[in-house]
N, C-alpha and C positions, 0 to 999 in steps of 0.2 A: 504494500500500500504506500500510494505518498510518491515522493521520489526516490531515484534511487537507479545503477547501472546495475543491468543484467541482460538475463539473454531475451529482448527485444527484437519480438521478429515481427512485428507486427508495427515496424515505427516508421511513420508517417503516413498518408492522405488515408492509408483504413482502419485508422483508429480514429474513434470521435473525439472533436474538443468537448471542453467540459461545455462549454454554450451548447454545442449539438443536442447532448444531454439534458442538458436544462429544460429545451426546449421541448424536446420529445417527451419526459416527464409530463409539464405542463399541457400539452397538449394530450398527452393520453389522460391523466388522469384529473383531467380538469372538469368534469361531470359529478366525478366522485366527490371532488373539494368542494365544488360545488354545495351538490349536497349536505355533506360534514359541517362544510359552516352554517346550513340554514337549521341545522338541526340543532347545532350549538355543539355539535365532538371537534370542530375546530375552530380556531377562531381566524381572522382575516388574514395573523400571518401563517398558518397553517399551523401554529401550538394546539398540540392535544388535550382540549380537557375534559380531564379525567376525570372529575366530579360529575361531570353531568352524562358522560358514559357510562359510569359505577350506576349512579341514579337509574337512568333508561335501564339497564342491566337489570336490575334490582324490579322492577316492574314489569317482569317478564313474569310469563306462567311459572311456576316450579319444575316444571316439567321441563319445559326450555333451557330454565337455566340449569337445570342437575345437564344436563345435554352438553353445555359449554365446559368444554376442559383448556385449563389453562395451560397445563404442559403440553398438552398437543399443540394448543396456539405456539407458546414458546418452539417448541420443537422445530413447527412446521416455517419459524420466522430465521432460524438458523439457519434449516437448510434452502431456506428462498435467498438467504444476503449472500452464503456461500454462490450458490448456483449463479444470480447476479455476477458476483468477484469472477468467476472462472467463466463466465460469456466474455468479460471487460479484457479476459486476458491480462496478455506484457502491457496492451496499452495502459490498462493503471497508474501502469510508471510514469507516461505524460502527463500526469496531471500532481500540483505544488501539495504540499500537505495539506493544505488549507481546502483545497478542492475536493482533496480524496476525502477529506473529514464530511464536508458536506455532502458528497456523491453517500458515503456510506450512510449519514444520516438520515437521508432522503432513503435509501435503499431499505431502512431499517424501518422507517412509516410507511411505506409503502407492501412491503411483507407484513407489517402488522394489521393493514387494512386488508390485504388479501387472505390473509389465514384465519384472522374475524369474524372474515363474511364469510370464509368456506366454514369454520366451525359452527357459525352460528347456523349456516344454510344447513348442513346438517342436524342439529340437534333440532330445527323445526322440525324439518322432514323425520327425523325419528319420534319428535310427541305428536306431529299429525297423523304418520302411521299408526301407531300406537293405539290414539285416541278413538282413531276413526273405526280400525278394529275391534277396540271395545265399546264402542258404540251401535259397530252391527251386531257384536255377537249379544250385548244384552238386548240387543231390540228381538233377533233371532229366538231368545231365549224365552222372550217374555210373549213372542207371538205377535209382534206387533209389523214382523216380516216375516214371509213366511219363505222358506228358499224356495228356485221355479225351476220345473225339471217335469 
């Protein structure tokens, strides 16, 4: 990370500047911030707050929330900034400490926003399953469906 001479086989015009990057960020995931700020999980400069994600969180079924695991979120945020690092390659190297810090920064909200939403998109999907299941089977039960065959 950072600067730094090594074996750099990737140096010059097909490595991105750090602006190419910037941009692409902003432009991809500028729907999502979008969003984040109107909900209030970010605020105008993109700082995450926590308070009011904990909150939202906390207002979830039970069901949902038992669903979100926090070491998978962790996990799955490792192995997304990894996987990031080794796309960037040797190019890494062009870029001043200052930039790598912010690239990883940036890499590291952005894995946390995608691992979030796959957990959380998840643990709906497992208490709507769920739910829905035991909804048929007690309607089933109680005779208020009857199965068709």
């Amino acid at each position: 990370k950072g600067k730094g001479k090594g074996k750099n086989n990737n140096n010059g015009s097909s490595c991105p500047t750090f602006d190419d990057i910037m941009q692409y960020m902003e432009e991809e995931y500028d729907v999502e911030a979008c969003i984040l700020m109107s909900i209030g999980w970010a605020d105008q400069d993109g700082n995450v707050m926590q308070d009011v994600i904990d909150a939202d969180i906390e207002s979830l079924q039970e069901g949902v929330k038992a669903g979100l695991d926090e070491d998978s979120i962790n996990e799955c945020i490792d192995e997304s900034v990894m996987e990031m690092e080794e796309t960037l390659g040797d190019c890494g190297e062009n870029f001043s400490e200052e930039e790598a810090a912010q690239l990883e920064e940036i890499a590291v909200k952005v894995a946390s926003l995608e691992c979030f939403m796959k957990n959380l998109h998840e643990a709906c999907t497992n208490f709507i399953s769920t739910n829905v299941y035991d909804l048929v089977m007690n309607a089933l039960n109680s005779g208020l469906l009857t199965p068709s065959g």
